[in-house]
N, C-alpha and C positions, 0 to 999 in steps of 0.2 A: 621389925621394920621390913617390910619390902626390899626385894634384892632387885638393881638394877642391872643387867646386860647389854651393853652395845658394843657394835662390830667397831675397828679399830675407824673406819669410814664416819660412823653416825658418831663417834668420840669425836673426830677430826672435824664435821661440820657444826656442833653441836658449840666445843668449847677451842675454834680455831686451830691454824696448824694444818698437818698433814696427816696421814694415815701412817707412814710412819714414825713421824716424831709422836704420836698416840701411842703408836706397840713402844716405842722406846723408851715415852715414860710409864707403862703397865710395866713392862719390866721393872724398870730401876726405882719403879715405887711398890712391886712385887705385890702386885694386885693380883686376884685368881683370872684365871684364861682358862677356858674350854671351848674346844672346838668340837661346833656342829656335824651331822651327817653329811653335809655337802662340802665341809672342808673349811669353814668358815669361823676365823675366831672370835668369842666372845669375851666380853671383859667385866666383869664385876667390880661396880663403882662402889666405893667407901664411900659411908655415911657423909661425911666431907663435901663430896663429886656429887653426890644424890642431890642434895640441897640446890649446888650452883645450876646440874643438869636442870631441876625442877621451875628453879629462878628462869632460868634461859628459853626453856621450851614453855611456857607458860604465857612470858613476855613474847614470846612469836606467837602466838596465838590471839596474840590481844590480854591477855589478863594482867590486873598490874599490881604491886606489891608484892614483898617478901615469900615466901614461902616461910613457914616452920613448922621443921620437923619434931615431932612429938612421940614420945615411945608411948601414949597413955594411950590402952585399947578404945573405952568407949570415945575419944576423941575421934570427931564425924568431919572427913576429911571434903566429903562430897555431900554438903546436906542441899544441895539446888537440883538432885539430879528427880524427874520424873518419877512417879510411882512405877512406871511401868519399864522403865529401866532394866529393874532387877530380873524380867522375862528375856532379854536377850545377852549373848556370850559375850562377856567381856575382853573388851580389847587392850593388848599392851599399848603403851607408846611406841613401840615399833611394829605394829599394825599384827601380832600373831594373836589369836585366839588363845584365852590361857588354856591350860594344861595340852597346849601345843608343844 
């Protein structure tokens, strides 16, 4: 599965709260944290967070319905996207280019 990363900020906007009460529970739910070149920390959401993240940002987007999450590779997460899609660098949901 996909590994998700967001800053204690996009944790706080995402699934309400603060950006502290965010680092407070990565802590005390000792989730992995690294921090960026710039000084900036990240947080890697458990399978659990991925799902609600997924549910949350989807529904601000307009899309509606569940998410489910599925470990089966050929399962086609994205089957509406454009043929020509796959010509341009894919974007996270926090806007970096991958192998950014």
């Amino acid at each position: 599965m996909a590994q998700f990363w967001l800053t204690y900020q996009e944790m706080a906007d995402i699934f309400g709260g603060t950006a502290a009460e965010a680092r407070a529970g990565s802590i005390a739910n000792n989730w992995s944290r690294l921090k960026d070149r710039s000084g900036v920390t990240h947080v890697r959401l458990p399978p659990s967070m991925v799902a609600r993240y997924l549910d949350t940002v989807t529904t601000m987007v307009g899309r509606s319905g569940p998410i489910v999450l599925d470990d089966r590779a050929e399962a086609d997460p994205w089957p509406a996207l454009p043929a020509n899609a796959l010509n341009r660098p894919a974007v996270s949901p926090l806007g970096l280019a991958s192998g950014a």
